[in-house]
PyMOL Python script that loads the backbone (N, CA, C, O; Angstrom):
from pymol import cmd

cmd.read_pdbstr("""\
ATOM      1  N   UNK A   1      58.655  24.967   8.591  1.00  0.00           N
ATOM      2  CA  UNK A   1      58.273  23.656   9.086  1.00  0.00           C
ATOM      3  C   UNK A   1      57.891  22.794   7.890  1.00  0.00           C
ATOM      4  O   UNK A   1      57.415  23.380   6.918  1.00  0.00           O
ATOM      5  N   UNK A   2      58.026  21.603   7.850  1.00  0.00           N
ATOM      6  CA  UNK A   2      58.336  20.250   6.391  1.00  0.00           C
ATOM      7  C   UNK A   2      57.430  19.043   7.267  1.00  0.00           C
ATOM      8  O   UNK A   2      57.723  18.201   8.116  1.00  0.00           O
ATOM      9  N   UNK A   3      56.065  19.496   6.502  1.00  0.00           N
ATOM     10  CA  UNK A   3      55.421  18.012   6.946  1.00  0.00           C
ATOM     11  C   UNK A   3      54.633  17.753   6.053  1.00  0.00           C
ATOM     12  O   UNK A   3      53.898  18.338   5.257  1.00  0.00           O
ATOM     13  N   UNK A   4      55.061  16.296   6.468  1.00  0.00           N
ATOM     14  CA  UNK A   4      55.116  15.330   4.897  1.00  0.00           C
ATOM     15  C   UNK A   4      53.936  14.834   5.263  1.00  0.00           C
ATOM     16  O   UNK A   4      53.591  14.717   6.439  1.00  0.00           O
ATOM     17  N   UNK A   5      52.860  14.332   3.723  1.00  0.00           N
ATOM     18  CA  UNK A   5      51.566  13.831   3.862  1.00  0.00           C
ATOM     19  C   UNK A   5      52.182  12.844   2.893  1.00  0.00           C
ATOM     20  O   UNK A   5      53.211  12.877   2.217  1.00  0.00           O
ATOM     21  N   UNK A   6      50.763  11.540   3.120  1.00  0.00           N
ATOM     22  CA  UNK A   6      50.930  10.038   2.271  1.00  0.00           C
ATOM     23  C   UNK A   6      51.852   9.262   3.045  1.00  0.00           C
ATOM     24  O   UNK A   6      52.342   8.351   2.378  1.00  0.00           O
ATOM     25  N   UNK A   7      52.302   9.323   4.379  1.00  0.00           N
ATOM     26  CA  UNK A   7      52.874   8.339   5.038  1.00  0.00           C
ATOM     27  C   UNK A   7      52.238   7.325   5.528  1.00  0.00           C
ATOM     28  O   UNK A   7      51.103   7.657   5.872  1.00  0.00           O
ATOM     29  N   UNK A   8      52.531   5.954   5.758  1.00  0.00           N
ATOM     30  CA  UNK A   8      51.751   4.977   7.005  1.00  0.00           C
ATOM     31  C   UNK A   8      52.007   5.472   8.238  1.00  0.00           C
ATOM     32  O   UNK A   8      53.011   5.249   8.915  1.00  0.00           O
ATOM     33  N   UNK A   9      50.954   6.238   8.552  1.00  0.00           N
ATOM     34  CA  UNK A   9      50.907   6.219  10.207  1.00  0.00           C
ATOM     35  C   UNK A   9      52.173   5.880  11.566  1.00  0.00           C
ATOM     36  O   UNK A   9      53.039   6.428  12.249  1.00  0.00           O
ATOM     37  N   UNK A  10      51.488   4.554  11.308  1.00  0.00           N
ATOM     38  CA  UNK A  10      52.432   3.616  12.232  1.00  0.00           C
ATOM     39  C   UNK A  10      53.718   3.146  11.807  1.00  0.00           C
ATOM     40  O   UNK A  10      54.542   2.629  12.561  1.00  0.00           O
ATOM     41  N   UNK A  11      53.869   3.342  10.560  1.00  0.00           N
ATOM     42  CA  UNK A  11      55.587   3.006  10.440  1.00  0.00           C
ATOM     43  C   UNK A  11      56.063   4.030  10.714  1.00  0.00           C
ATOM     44  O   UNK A  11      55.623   5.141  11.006  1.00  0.00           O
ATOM     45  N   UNK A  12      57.650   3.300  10.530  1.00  0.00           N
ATOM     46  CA  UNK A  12      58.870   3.747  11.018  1.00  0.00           C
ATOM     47  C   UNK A  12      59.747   4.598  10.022  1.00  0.00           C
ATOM     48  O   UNK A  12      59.914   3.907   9.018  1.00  0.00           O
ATOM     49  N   UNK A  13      60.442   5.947   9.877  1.00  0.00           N
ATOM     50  CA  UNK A  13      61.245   6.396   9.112  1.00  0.00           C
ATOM     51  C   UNK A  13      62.379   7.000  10.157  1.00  0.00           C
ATOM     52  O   UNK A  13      62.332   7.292  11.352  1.00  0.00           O
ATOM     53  N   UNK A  14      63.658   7.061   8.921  1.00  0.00           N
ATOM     54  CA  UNK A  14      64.851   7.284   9.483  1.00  0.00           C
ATOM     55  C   UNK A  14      64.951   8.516   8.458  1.00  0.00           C
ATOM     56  O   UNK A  14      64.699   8.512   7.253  1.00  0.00           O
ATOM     57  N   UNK A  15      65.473   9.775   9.432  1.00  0.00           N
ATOM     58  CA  UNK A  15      65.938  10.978   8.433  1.00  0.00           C
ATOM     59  C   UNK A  15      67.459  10.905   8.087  1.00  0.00           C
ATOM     60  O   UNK A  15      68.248  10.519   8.950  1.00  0.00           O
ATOM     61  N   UNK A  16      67.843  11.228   6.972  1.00  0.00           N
ATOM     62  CA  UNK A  16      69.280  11.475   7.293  1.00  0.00           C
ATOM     63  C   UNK A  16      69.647  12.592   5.819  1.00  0.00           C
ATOM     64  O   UNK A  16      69.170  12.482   4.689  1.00  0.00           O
ATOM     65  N   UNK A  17      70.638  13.635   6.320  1.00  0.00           N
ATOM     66  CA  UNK A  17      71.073  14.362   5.367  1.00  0.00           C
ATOM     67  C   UNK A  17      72.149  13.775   4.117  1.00  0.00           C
ATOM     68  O   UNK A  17      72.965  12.886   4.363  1.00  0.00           O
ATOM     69  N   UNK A  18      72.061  14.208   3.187  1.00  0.00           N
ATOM     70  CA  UNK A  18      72.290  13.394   1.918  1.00  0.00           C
ATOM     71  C   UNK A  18      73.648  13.808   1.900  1.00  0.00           C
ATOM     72  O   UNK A  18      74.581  13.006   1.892  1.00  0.00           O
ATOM     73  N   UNK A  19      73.826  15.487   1.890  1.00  0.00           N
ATOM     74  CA  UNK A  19      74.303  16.142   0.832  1.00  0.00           C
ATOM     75  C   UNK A  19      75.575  16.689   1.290  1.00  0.00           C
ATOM     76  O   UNK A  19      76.043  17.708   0.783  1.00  0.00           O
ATOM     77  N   UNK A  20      76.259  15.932   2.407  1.00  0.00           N
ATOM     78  CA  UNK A  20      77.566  15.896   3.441  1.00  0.00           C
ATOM     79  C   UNK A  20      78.772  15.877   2.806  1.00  0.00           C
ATOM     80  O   UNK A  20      78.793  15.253   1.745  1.00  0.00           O
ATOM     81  N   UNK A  21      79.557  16.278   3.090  1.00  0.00           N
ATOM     82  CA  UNK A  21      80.891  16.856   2.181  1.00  0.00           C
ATOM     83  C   UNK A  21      82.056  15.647   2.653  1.00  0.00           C
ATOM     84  O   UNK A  21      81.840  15.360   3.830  1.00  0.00           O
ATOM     85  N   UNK A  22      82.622  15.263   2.378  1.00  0.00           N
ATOM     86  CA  UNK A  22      83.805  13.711   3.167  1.00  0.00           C
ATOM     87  C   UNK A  22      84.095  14.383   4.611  1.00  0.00           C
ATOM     88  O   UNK A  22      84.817  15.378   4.681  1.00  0.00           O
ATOM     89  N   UNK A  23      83.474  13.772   5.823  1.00  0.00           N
ATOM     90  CA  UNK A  23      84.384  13.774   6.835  1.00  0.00           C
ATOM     91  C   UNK A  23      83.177  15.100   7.624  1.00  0.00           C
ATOM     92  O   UNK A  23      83.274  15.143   8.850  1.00  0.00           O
ATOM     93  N   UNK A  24      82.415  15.827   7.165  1.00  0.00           N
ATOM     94  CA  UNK A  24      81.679  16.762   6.850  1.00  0.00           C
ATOM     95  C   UNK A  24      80.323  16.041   8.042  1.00  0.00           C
ATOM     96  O   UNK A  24      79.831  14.933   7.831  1.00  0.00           O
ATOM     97  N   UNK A  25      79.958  16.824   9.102  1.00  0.00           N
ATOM     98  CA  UNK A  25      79.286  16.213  10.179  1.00  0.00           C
ATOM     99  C   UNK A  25      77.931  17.132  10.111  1.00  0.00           C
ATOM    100  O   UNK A  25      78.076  18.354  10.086  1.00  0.00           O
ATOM    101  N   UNK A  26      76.823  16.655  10.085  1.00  0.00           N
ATOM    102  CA  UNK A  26      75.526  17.076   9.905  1.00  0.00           C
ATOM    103  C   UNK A  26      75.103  18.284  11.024  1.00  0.00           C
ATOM    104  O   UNK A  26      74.842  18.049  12.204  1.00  0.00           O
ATOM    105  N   UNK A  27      75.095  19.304  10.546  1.00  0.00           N
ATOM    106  CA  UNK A  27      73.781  20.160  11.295  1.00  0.00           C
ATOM    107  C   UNK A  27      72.185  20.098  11.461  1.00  0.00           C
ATOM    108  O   UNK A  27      71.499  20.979  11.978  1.00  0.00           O
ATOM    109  N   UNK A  28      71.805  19.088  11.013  1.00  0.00           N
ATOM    110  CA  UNK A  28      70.877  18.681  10.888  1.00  0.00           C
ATOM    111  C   UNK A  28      70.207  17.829  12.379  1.00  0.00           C
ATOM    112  O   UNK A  28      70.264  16.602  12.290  1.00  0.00           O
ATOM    113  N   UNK A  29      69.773  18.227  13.321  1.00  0.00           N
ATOM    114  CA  UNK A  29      69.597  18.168  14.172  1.00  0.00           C
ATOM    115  C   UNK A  29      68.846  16.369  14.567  1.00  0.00           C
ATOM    116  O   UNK A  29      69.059  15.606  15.509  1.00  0.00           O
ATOM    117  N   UNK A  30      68.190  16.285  13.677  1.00  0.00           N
ATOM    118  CA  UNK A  30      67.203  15.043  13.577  1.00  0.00           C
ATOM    119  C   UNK A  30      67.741  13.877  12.281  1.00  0.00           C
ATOM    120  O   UNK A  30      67.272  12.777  11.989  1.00  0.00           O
ATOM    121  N   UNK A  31      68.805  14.577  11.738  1.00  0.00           N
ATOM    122  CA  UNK A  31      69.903  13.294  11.465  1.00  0.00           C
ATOM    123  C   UNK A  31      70.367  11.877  11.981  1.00  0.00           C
ATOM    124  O   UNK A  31      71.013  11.853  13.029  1.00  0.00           O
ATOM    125  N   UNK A  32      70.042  10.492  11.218  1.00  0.00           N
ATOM    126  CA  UNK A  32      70.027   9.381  11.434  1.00  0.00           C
ATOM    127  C   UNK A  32      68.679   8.674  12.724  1.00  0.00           C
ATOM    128  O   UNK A  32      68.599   7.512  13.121  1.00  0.00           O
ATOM    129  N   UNK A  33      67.579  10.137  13.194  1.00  0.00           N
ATOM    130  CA  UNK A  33      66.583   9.320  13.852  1.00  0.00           C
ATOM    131  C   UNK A  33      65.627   8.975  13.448  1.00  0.00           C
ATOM    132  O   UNK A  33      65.428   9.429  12.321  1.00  0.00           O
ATOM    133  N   UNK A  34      64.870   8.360  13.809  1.00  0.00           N
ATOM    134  CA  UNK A  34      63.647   7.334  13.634  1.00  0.00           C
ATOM    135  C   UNK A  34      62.165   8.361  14.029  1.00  0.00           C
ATOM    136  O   UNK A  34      62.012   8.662  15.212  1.00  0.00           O
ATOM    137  N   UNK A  35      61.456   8.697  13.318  1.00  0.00           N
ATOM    138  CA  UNK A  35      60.334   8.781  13.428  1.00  0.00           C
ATOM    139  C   UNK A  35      59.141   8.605  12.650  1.00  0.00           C
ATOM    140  O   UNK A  35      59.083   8.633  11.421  1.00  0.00           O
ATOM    141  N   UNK A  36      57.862   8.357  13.731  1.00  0.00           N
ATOM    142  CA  UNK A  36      57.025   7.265  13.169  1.00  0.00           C
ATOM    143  C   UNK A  36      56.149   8.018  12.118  1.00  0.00           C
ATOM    144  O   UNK A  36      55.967   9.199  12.414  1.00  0.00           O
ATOM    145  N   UNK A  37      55.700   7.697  11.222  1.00  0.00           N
ATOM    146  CA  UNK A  37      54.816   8.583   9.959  1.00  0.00           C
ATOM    147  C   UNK A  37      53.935   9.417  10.604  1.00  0.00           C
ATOM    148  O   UNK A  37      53.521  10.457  10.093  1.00  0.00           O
ATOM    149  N   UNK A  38      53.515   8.892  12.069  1.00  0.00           N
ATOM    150  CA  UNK A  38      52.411  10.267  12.485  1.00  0.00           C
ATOM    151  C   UNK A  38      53.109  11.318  12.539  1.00  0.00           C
ATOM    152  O   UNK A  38      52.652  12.312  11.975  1.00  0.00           O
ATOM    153  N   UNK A  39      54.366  11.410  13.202  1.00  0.00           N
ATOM    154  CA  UNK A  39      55.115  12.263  13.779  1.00  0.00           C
ATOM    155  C   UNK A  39      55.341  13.241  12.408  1.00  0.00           C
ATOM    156  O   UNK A  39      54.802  14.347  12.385  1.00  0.00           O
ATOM    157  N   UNK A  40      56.173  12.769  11.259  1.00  0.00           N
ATOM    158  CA  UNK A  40      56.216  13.341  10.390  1.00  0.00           C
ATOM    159  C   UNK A  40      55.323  14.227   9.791  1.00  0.00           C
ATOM    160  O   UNK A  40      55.642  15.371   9.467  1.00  0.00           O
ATOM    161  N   UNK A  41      54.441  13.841   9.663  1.00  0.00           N
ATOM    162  CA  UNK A  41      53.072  14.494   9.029  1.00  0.00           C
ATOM    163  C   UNK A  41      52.045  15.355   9.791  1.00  0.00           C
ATOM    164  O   UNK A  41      51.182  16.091   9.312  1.00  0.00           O
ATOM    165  N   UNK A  42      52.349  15.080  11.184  1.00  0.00           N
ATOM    166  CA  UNK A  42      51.766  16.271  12.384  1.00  0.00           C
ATOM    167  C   UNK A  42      52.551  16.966  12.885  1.00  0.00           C
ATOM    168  O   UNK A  42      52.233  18.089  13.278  1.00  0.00           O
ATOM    169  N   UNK A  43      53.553  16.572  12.981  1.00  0.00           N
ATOM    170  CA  UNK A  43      54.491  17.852  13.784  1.00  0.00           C
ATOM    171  C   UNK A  43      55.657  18.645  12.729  1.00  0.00           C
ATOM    172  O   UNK A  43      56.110  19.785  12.621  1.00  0.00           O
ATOM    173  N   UNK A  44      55.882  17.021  11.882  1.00  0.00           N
ATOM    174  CA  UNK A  44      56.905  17.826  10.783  1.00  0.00           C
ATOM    175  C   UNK A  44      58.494  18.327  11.805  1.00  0.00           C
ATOM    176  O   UNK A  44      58.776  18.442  12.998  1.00  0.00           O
ATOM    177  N   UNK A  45      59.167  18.496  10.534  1.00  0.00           N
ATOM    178  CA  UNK A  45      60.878  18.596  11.441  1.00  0.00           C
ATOM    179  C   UNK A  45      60.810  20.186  10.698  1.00  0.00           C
ATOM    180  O   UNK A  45      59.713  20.589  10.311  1.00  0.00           O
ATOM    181  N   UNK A  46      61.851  20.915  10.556  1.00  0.00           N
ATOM    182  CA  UNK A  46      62.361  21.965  10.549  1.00  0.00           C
ATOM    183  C   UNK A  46      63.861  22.223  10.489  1.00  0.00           C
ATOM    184  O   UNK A  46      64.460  22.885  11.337  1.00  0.00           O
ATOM    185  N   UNK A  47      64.639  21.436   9.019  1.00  0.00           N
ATOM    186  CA  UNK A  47      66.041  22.000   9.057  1.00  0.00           C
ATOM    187  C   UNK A  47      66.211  23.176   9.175  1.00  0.00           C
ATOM    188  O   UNK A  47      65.505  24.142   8.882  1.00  0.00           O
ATOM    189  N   UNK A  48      67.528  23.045   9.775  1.00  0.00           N
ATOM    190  CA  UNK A  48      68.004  24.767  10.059  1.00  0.00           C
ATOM    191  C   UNK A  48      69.339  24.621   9.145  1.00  0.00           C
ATOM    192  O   UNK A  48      70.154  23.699   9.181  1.00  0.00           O
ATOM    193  N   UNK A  49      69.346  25.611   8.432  1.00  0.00           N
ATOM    194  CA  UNK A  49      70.486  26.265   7.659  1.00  0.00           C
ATOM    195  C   UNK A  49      70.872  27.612   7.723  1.00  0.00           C
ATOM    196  O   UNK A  49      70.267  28.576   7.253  1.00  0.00           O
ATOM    197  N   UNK A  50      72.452  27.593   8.650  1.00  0.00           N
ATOM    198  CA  UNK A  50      72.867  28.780   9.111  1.00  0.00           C
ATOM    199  C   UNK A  50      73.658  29.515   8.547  1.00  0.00           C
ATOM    200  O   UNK A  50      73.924  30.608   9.048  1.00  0.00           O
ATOM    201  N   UNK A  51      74.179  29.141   7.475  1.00  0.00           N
ATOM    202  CA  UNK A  51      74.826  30.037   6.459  1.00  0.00           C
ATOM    203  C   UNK A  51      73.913  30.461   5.121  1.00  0.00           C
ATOM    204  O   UNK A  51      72.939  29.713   5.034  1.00  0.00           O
ATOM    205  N   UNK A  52      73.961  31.334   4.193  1.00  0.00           N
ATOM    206  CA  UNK A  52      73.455  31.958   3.527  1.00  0.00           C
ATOM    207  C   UNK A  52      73.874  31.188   2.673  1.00  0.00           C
ATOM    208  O   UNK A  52      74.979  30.659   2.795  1.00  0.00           O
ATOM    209  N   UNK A  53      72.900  30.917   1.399  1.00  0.00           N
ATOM    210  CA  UNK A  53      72.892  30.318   0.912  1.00  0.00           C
ATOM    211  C   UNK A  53      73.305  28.582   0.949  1.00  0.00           C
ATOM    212  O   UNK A  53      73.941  27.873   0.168  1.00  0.00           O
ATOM    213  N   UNK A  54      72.895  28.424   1.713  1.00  0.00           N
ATOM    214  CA  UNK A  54      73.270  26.857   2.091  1.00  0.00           C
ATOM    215  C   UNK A  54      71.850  26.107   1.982  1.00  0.00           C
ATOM    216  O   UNK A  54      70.767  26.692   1.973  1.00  0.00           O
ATOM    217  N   UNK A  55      72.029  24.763   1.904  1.00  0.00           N
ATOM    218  CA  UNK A  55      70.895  23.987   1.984  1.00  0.00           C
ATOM    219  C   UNK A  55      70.959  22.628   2.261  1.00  0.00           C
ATOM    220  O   UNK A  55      72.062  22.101   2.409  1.00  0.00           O
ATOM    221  N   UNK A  56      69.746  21.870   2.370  1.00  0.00           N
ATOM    222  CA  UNK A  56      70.463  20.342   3.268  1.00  0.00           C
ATOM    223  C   UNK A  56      69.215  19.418   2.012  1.00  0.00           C
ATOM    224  O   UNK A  56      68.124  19.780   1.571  1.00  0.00           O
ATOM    225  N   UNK A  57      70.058  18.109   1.773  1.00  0.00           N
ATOM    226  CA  UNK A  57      68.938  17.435   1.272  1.00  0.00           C
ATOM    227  C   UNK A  57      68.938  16.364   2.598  1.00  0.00           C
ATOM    228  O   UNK A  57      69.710  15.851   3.408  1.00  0.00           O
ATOM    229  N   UNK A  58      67.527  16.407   2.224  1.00  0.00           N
ATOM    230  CA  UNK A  58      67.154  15.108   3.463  1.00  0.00           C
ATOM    231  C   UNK A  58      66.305  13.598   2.952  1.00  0.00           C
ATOM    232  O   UNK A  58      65.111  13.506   2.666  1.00  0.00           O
ATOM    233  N   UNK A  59      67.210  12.641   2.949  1.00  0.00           N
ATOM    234  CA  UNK A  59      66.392  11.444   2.854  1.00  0.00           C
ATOM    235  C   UNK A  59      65.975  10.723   3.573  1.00  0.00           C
ATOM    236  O   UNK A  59      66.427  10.511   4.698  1.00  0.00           O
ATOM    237  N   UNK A  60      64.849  10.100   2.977  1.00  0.00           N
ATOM    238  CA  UNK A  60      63.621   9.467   4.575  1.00  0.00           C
ATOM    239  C   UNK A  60      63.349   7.857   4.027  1.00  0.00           C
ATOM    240  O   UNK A  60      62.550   7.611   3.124  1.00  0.00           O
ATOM    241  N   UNK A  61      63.967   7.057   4.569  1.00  0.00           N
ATOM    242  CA  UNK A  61      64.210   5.349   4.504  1.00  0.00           C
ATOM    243  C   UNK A  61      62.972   5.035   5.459  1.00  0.00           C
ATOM    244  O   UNK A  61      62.771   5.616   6.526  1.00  0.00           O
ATOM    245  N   UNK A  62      61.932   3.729   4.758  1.00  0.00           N
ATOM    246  CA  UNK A  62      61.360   3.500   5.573  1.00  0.00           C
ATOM    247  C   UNK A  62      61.976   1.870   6.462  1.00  0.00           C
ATOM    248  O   UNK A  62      62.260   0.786   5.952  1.00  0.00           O
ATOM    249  N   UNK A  63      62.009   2.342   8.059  1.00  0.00           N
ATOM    250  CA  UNK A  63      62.476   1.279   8.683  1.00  0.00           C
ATOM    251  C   UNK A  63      61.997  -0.136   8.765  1.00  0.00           C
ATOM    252  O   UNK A  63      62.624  -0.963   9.429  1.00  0.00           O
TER     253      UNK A  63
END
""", "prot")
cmd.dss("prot")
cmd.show_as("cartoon", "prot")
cmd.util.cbc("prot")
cmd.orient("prot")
């Protein structure tokens, strides 16, 4: 579980995976949504990576 501290509360962030191959569609479950800094920092997300050795970068835009 990935929860992020030093957010504003009440704003808005968008997750989205970085690290997508051309044409290449996200497993990343919480890809391109919106959640608010509480959310992030109390509940936190949880990529899943189902192949071995695999990994996801995730960038967080504030809305």
């Amino acid at each position: 579980m990935i929860k992020l501290k030093g957010l504003d509360p009440v704003k808005k962030y968008r997750l989205k995976e970085l690290n997508l191959e051309n044409g290449q569609k996200s497993s990343f479950d919480l890809d391109s949504k919106v959640l608010t800094g509480h959310e992030l920092m109390n509940a936190g997300f949880m990529p899943v990576c189902k192949k071995e050795l695999e990994s996801m970068i995730i960038g967080l835009n504030l809305e």
